[in-house]
FIBA-48926 format. One record per residue (C-alpha): x, y, z. Coordinates in steps of 0.02 Angstrom, whole numbers, plus 32768, in hexadecimal, padded with zeros to 4 digits. Example, Ala and Ser with C-alpha at 12.3 -4.5 7.8 and 13.67 -1.06 7.14 Angstrom:
# FIBA-48926
82677F1F8186;82AC7FCB8165;
# end
This chain:
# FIBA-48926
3E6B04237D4E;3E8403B37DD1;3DE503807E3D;3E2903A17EEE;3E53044E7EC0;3DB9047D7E8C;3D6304387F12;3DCC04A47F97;3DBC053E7F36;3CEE052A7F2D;3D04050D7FDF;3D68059E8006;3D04060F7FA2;3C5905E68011;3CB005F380A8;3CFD069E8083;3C5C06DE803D;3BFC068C80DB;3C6F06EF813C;3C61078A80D6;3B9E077180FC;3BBC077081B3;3C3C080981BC;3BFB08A68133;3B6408E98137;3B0408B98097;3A9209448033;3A0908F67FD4;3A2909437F24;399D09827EBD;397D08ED7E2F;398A08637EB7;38C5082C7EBF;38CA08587E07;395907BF7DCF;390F074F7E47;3875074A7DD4;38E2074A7D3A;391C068C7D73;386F06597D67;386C06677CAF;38DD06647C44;395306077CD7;39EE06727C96;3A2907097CF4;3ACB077B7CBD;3AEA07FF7D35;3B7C08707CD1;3BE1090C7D25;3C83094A7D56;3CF408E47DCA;3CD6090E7E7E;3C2109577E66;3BD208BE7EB7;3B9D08527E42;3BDD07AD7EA6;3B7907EE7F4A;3AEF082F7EC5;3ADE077F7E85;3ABF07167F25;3A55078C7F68;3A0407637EC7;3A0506B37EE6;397E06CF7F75;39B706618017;399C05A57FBE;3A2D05347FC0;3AA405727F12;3B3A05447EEA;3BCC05B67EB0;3C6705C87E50;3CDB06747E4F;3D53065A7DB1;3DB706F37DE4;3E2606887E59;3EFC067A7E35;3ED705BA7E4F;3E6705997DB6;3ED205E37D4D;3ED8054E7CF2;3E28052D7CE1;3DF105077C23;3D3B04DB7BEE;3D5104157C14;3D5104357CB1;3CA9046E7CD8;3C6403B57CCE;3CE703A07D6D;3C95043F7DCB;3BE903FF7DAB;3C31035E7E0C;3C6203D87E90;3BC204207EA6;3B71036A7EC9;3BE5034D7F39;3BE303E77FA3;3B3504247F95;3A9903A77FD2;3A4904067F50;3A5E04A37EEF;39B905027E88;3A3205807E3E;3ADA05787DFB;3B45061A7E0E;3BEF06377DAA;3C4506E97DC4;3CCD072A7D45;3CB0069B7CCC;3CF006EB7C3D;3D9406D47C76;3D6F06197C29;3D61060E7B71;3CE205907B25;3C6805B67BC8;3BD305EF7B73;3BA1054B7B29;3BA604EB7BCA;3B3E05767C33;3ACF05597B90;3ACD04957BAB;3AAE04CE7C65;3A1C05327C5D;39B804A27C23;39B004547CC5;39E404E67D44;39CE05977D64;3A6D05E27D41;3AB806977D75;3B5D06C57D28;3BB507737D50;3C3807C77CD8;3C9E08727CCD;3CA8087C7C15;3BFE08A67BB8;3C39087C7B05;3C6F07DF7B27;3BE607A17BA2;3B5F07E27B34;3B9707C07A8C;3BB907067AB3;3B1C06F07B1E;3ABC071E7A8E;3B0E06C57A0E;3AE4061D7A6B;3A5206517AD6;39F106C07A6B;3944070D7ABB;395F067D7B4C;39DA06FA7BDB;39A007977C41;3A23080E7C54;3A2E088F7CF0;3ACA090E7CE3;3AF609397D9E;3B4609D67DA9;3BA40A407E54;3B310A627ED8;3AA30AE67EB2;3A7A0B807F26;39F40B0D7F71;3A5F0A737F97;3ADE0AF47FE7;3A700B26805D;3A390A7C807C;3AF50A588088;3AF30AEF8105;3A7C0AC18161;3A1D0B448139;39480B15811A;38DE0B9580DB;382A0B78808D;37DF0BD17FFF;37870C64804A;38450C89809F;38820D098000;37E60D71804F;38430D85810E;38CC0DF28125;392F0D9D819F;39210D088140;39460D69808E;39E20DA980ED;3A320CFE8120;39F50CC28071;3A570D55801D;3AFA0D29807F;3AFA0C7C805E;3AE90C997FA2;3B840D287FA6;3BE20C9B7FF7;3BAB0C037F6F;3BD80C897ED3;3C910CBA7F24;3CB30BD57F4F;3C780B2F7F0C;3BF60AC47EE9;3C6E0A307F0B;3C6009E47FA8;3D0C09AF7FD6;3D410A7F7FBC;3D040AA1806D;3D6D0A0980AC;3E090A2C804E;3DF90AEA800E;3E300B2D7F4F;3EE50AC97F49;3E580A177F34;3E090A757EA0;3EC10A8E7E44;3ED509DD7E59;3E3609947E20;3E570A0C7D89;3F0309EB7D5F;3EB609207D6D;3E43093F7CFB;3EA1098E7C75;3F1E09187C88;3EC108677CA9;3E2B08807C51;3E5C08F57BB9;3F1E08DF7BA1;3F2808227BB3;3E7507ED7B6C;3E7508467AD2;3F5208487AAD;3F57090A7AAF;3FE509347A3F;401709D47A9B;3FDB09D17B50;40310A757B6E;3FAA0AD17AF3;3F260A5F7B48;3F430A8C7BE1;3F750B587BC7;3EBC0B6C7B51;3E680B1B7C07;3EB40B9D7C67;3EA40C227BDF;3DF30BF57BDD;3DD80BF77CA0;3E1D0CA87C96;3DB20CEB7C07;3D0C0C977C5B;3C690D007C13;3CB40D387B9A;3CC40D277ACB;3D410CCE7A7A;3D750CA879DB;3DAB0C027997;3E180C4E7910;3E660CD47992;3E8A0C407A0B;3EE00BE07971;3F4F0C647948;3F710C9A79ED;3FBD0BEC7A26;40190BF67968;3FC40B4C792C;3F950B387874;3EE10AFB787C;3E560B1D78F1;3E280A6878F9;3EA30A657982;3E400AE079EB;3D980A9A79C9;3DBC09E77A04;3E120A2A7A8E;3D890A8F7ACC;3D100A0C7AB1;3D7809987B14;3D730A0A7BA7;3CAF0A137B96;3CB409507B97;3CFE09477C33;3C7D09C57C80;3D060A597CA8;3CB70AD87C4D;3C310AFB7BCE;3C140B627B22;3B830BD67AFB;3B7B0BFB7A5B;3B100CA079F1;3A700C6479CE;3A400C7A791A;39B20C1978A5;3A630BEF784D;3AAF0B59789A;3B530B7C783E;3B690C32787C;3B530BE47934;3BE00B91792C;3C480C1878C9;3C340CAD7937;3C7A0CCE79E3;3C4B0C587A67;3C440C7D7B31;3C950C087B9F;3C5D0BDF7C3C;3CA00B737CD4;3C3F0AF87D26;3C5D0B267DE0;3CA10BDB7E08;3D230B957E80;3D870B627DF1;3D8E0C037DC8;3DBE0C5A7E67;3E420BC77E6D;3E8B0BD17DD0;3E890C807DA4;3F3F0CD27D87;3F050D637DD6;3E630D6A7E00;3E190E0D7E11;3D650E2C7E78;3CEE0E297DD7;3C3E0E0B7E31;3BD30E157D85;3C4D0D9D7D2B;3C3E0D167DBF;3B910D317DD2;3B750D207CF7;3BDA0C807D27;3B6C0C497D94;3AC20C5A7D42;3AFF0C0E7CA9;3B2D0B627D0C;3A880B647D40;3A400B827CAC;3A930AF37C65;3A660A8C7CF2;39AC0AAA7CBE;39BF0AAD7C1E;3A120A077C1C;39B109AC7C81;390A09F87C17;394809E07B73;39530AA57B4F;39E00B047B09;3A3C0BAC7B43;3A8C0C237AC1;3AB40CF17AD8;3A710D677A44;3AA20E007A14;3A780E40796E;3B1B0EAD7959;3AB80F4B79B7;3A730F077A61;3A9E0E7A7AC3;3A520DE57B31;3AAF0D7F7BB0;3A390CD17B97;39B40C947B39;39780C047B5A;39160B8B7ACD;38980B247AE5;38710ABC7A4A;386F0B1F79C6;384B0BC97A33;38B50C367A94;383A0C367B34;38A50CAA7BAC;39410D197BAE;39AA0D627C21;3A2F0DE57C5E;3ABA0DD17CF1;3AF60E607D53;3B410E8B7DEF;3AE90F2C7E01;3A560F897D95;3AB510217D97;3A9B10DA7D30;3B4310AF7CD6;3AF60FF17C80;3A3610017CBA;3A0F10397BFE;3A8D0FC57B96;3A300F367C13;39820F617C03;39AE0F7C7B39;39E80ED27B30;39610E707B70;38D00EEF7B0B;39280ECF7A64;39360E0F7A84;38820E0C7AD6;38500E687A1D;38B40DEF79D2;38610D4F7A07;37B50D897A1E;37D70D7B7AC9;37690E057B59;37DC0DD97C12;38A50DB27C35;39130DDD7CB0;399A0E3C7CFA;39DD0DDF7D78;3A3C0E347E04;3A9B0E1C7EA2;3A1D0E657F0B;39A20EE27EA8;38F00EB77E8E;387A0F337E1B;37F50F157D9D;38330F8E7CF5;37AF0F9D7C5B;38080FBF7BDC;37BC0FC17B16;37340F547B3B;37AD0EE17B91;37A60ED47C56;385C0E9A7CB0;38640E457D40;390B0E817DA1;39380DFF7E2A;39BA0DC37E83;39FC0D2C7E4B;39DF0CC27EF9;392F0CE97EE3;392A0CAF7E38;39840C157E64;39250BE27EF8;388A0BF57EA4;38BC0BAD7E00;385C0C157D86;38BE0BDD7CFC;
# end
């Protein structure tokens, strides 16, 4: 890679993300003041998520406002950028920067053999390195920086940050005012019907086809040779339009006429890699009848689905399911905790979530508590509560709040704003 080239593109890159600085309006994202410490000890920071969800903006902010120096390898002109060539950016660096505490390197997966210099790195620097495929990222971290890396997963914007992005401030004791609850309850019908991705409310649903089809194509197809695309990229949308609910492996495989469901599997993990959607599987004490049994799929940001839909119909509960799980996962990633549905063939519960070796709470999703589902929901969450040894759980709502006792277990029924904004998880 040729020296003057790199030096113009680190160049570039600063001045376009000074500018960027100058022009949006920034939201601090929750997890900020949190990484910040992580670069005390150890001094290696990977901030994983979907493409466009902020990680580059995440990661300087980050950075705090000392002097760091940067590299975006997501740029047509380092195409032909290979793992000798770091020495020359490190060259770059001195040269540009008086002096740089931190070292930053977005989308530097796209290099192959970069984990072992970020690991001769982080014996002299702090280091922060963003990716958009988990596998990889985490799989080759840990093979050559085992226990020494803090990992933060940075996911669309929560309810909170969407106010924030708003503009929109409210304070704890706000879910208690009713002109406040009613501006809080509009703002949250608008986040579950868009995005959690900033550049949709510059740019509208047409920018979330293309990040998707980008995706699929640049970070699935070509990384990992797909052998039929076409499949690939027909189970995606397949998936999109069957979002909260079961699937079947073996009904996918036959229904796209391939002989093994292999094919399926590491298709479907691939699109989990790459942060587009998510699995929940059954839980059972059985680890082999998890992964056996239907599965519920959910997408990571509900404007995909509004986008991508073939013909979307107004499904409130299904979006608002969609939503809860993502932020679920979102707590349950970042807390080392792990979400599952149950059913035990008679009643059923949308989420439980497990702590250790515990299920500590579970949940139901629906638009409405209604006379027509009020006693298949309530059911649910009794015979799961029974189940675990568990006394509380919830039916969360659109806009219903009640307290129901039910056989010695007492339901909280809120709506889901509430629950988000107060993050009783």
């Amino acid at each position: 890679m040729n020296k003057e080239t790199l030096m113009q593109v680190i160049v570039d890159q600063k001045q376009e993300l000074e500018e960027r600085f100058r022009r949006e309006k920034i939201l601090t994202r929750d997890g900020v003041e949190l990484c910040g410490k992580y670069l005390a000890h150890p001094n290696l920071l990977l901030v994983s998520g979907m493409r466009r969800a902020g990680k580059s903006f995440f990661a300087h902010l980050a950075a705090g406002k000392g002097q760091y120096a940067f590299l975006n390898f997501d740029d047509e002109r380092l195409m032909g950028f290979s793992a000798k060539d770091f020495n020359i950016v490190l060259e770059c660096f001195n040269e540009l920067y008086k002096e740089h505490g931190i070292l930053m390197f977005d989308e530097i997966q796209n290099v192959r053999g970069w984990e072992l210099f970020v690991s001769r790195l982080r014996n002299t620097n702090k280091v922060i390195v963003t990716g958009s495929n988990a596998h990889l990222l985490s799989k080759e971290m840990s093979t050559h920086l085992t226990g020494r890396f803090m990992e933060f997963a940075l996911f669309p914007m929560s309810f909170k940050e969407y106010c924030g992005y708003k503009g929109a401030e409210f304070k704890g004791k706000d879910v208690y005012s009713t002109r406040a609850r009613s501006s809080i309850s509009a703002l949250f019908s608008e986040y579950v019907q868009n995005s959690g991705i900033f550049d949709y409310y510059k740019f509208g649903p047409e920018f979330l086809r293309t990040v998707w089809r980008s995706v699929i194509d640049r970070d699935i197809v070509i990384r990992y040779r797909i052998k039929y695309p076409g499949i690939l990229e027909q189970l995606a949308l397949l998936l999109v339009n069957s979002f909260a609910s079961k699937v079947s492996i073996a009904n996918l495989t036959r229904h796209f006429k391939l002989k093994s469901p292999h094919t399926i599997n590491d298709y479907i993990r691939y699109i989990e890699n790459v942060f587009l959607m998510f699995p929940v599987y059954k839980f059972s004490y059985k680890l082999k009848e998890q992964f056996t049994t239907f599965r519920k799929m959910y997408i990571i940001d509900n404007g995909f689905i509004r986008a991508l839909s073939f013909s979307f119909s107004e499904n409130r509960g299904r979006m608002l399911e969609n939503m809860v799980a993502v932020e679920l996962k979102r707590c349950c990633v970042r807390e080392g905790s792990q979400l599952f549905y149950w059913d035990d063939y008679h009643f059923e519960c949308d989420f439980v979530v497990k702590k250790g070796t515990k299920i500590n709470s579970i949940y139901q999703v629906c638009a409405e508590l209604a006379v027509a589902n009020r006693e298949r929901e309530v059911k649910g969450i009794v015979a799961a509560a029974r189940e675990f040894g568990l006394k509380n759980g919830y039916i969360l709502t659109f806009s219903q709040e009640e307290t129901i006792r039910e056989s010695g277990c007492t339901i909280e029924v809120m709506p889901v704003w509430k629950w988000m904004w107060q993050g009783n998880y």
